[in-house]
C-alpha positions as CSV (number, residue, x, y, z in Angstrom):
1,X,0.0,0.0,0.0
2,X,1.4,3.2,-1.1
3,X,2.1,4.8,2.4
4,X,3.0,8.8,3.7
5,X,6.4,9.1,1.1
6,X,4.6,7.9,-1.6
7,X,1.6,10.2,-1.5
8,X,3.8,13.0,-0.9
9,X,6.1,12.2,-3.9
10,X,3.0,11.6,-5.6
11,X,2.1,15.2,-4.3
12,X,5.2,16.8,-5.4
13,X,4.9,15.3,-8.7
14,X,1.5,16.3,-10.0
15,X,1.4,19.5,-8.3
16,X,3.3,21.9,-10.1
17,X,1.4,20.6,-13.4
18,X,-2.3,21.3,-12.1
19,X,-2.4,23.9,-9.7
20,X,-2.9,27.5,-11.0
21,X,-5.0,25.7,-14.1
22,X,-8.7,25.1,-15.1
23,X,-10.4,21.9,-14.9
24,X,-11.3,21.4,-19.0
25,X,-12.9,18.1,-18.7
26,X,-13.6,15.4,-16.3
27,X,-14.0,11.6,-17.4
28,X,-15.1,8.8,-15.3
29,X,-14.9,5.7,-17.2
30,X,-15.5,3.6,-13.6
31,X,-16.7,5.1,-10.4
32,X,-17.0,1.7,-8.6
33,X,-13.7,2.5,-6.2
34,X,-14.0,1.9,-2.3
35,X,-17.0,4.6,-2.7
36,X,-18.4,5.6,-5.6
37,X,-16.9,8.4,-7.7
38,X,-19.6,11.2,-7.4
39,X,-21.7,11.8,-9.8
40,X,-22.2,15.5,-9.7
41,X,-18.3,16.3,-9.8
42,X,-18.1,17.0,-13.4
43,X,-20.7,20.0,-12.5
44,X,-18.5,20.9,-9.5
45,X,-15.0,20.8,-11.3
46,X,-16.0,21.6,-14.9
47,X,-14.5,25.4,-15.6
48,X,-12.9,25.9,-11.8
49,X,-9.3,26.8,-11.3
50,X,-6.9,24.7,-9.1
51,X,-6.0,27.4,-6.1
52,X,-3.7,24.5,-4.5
53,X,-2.8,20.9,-3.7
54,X,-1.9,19.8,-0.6
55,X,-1.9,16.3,1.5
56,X,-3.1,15.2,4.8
57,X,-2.0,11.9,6.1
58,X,-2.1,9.7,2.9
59,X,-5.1,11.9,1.3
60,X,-4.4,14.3,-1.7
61,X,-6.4,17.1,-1.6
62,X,-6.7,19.2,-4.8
63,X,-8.9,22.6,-3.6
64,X,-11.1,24.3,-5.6
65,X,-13.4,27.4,-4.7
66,X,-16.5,25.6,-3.8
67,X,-14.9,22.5,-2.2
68,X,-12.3,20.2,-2.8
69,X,-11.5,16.8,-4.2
70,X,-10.4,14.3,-1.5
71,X,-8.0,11.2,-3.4
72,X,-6.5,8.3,-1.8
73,X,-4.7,5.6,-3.5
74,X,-5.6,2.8,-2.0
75,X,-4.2,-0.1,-2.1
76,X,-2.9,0.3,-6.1
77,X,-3.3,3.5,-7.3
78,X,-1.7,6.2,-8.7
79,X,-1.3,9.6,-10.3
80,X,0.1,10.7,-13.6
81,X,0.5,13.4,-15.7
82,X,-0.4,12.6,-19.4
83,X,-0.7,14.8,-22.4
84,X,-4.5,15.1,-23.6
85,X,-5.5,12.4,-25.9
86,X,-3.4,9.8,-24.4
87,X,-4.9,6.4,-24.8
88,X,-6.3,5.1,-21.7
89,X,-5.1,1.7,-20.6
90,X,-7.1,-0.7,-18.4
91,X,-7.6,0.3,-14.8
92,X,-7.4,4.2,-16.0
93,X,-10.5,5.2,-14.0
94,X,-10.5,8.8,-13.6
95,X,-8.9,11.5,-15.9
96,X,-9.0,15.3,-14.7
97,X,-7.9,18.0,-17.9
98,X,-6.6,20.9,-16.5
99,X,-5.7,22.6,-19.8
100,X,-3.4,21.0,-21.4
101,X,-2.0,18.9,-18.8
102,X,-4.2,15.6,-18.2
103,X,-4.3,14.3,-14.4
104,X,-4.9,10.6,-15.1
105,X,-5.9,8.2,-11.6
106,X,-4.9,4.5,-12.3
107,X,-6.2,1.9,-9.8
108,X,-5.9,-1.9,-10.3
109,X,-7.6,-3.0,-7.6
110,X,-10.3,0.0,-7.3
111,X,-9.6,0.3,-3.5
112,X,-8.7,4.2,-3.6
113,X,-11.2,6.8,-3.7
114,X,-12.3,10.3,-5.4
115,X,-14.8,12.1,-3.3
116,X,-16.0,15.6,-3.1
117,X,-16.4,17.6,0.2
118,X,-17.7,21.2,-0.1
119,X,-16.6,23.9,2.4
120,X,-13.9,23.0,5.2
121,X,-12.5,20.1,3.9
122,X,-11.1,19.6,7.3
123,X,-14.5,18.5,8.6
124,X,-14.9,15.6,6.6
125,X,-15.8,12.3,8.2
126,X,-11.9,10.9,7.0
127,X,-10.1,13.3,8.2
128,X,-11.7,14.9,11.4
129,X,-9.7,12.6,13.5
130,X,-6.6,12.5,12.7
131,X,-3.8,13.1,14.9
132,X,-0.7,15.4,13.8
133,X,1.2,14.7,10.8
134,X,4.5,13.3,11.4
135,X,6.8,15.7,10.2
136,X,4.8,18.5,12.2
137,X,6.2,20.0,15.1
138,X,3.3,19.1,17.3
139,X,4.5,15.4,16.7
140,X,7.1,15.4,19.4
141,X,8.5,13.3,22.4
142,X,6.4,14.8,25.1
143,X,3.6,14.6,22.6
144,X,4.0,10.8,22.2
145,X,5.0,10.2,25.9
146,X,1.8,11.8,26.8
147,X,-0.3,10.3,24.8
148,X,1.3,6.5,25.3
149,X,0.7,6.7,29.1
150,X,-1.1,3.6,30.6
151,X,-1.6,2.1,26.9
152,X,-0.9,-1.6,26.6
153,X,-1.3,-1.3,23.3
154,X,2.5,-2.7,21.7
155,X,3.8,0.3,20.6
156,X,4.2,-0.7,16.3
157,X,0.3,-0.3,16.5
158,X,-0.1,2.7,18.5
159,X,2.4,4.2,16.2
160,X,0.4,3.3,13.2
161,X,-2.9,4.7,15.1
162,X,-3.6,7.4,12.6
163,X,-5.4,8.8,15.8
164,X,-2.9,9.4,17.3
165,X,-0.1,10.0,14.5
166,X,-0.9,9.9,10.4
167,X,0.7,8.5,8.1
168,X,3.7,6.1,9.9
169,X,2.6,2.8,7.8
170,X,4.2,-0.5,8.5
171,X,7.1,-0.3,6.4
172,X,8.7,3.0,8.1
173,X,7.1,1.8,11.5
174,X,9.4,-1.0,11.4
175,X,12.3,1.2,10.3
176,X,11.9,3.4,13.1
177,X,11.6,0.9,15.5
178,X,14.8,-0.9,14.5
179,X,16.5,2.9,14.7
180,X,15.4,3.8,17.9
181,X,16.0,0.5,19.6
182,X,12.9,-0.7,20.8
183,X,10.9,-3.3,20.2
184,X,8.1,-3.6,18.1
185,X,6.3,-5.9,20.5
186,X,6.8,-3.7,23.8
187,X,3.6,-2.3,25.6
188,X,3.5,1.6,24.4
189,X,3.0,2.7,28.1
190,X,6.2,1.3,29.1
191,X,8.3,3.9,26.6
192,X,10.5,6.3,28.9
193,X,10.6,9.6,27.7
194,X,13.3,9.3,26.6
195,X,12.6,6.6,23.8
196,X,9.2,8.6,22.9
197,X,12.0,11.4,22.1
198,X,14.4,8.8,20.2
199,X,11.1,7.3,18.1
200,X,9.7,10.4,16.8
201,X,13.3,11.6,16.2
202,X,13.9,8.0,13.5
203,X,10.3,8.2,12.3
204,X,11.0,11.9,11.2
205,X,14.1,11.0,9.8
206,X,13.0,7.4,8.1
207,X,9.9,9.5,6.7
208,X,12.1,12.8,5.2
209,X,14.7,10.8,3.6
210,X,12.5,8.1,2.0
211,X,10.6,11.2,0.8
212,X,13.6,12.8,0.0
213,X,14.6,9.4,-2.4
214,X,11.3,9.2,-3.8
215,X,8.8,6.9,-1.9
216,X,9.6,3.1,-1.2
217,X,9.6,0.9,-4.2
218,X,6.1,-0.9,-3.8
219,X,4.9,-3.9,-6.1
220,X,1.8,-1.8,-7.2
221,X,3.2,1.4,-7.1
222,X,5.6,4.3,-9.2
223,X,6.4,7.6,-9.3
224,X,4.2,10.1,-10.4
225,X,6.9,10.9,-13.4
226,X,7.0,7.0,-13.8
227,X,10.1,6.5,-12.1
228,X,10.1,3.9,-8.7
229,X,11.1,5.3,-5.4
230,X,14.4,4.1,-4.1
231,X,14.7,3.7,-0.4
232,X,13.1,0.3,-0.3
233,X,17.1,0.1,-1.4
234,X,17.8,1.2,2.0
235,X,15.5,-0.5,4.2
236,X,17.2,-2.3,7.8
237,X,14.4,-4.8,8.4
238,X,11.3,-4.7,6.7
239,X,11.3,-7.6,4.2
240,X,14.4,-8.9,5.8
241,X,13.1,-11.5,7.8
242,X,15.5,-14.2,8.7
243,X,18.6,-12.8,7.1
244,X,21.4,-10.9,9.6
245,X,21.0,-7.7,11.3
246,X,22.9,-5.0,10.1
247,X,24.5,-4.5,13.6
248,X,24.8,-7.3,15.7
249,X,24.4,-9.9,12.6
250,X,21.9,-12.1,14.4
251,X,18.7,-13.6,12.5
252,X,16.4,-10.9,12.2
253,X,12.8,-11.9,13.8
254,X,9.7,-12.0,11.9
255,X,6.3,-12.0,13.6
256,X,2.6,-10.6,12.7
257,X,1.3,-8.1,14.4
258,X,-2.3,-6.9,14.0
259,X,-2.1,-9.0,10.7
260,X,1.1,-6.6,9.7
261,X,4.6,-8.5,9.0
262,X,6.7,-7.0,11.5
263,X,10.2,-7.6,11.7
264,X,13.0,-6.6,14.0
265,X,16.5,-8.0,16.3
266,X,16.2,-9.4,19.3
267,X,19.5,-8.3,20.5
268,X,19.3,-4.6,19.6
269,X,16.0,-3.8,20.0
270,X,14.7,-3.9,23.5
């Protein structure tokens, strides 16, 4: 699943393309996704400028005068910039003509979404929730020790509680983790301050530099130029159950946690 770096690259990508342009044309050629396309956004887009694109946890969120376009990507989708008149190739859901730039949504398995909230975006049912981004400021130690207090919740789930913190997926979750020394299976109230300060240190870090590289390379996923990400390259412990850790060199531990593969050392992780 295309997680925080990859929206953000995604973001980053498309962005300079759309915003500042009129929506030309709108095509829905499926709206069967997790919801169904709406059918009155053609009348909402059709002849409205782009004022700006932004992101909020793993949500794109393209904003328009009246309202604005929530996207996710689901499980398989993506974003791509394509001149007008490209073919479209199966699983091409969703095209967006700003001009003469084309914002084409891809989605294999049709678990992403493309709804339409009008007014304060911020108030919609998906995002109302949702704790502090991760590369915010209000993300800090004191903020995670707080929040962590009395939970026995093992702390690779409360970090991927989008409740509590957006966007830390299982991939960079592990990564941090592994970073900071702890392990994944620990109960979340049992995190000294200290750690909380170490954690949110090496999931800002993991989470700027895969950004930084381009998102990790997933099996459904690329670039929004085309290109895969490259940090999956880099990665300490996900996918590397079994083989040696990088530090110690023992067998690296494999387990499932809230039906996540979660992998980490034994011996450096505590």
């Amino acid at each position: 699943m295309p997680e925080l770096p990859e929206v953000e690259t995604t973001l980053r990508g498309v962005a300079p393309h759309i915003v500042g342009h009129q929506v030309i044309a709108l095509t829905v050629r499926q709206p069967r996704l997790r919801w169904p396309v709406p059918p009155e956004l053609e009348r909402h887009l059709k002849g409205q400028t782009l004022l700006h694109a932004a992101r909020r946890g793993k949500y794109l969120l393209l904003g328009f005068t009246g309202g604005t376009v929530l996207i996710h990507l689901g499980m398989s989708g993506s974003l791509r910039i394509v001149p007008p008149g490209t073919a479209a190739a199966p699983h091409d859901h969703v095209d967006i003509q700003f001009g003469d730039n084309l914002l084409r949504y891809h989605d294999p398995r049709r678990f992403g979404s493309i709804l339409w909230q009008p007014g304060d975006v911020y108030s919609h049912a998906l995002l109302a929730h949702l704790g502090p981004e991760p590369l915010s400021e209000e993300f800090s130690g004191e903020y995670l020790f707080r929040r962590a207090r009395k939970r026995t919740q093992n702390i690779k789930q409360f970090l991927m509680d989008s409740k509590v913190v957006v966007g830390v997926g299982n991939i960079y979750a592990n990564e941090a983790l592994f970073m900071a020394g702890i392990k994944p299976i620990r109960k979340a109230g049992t995190l000294t301050r200290r750690e909380c300060d170490e954690l949110v240190a090496r999931v800002k870090f993991v989470l700027a530099r895969s950004i930084e590289q381009g998102g990790t390379t997933l099996r459904d996923f690329v670039g929004s130029d085309g290109k895969p990400g490259y940090f999956k390259q880099q990665l300490l412990v996900y996918g590397r159950g079994g083989e040696p850790c990088v530090q110690c060199h023992k067998p690296l531990k494999e387990v499932r946690l809230g039906q996540r593969t979660t992998v980490y050392c034994t011996a450096c992780q505590r």
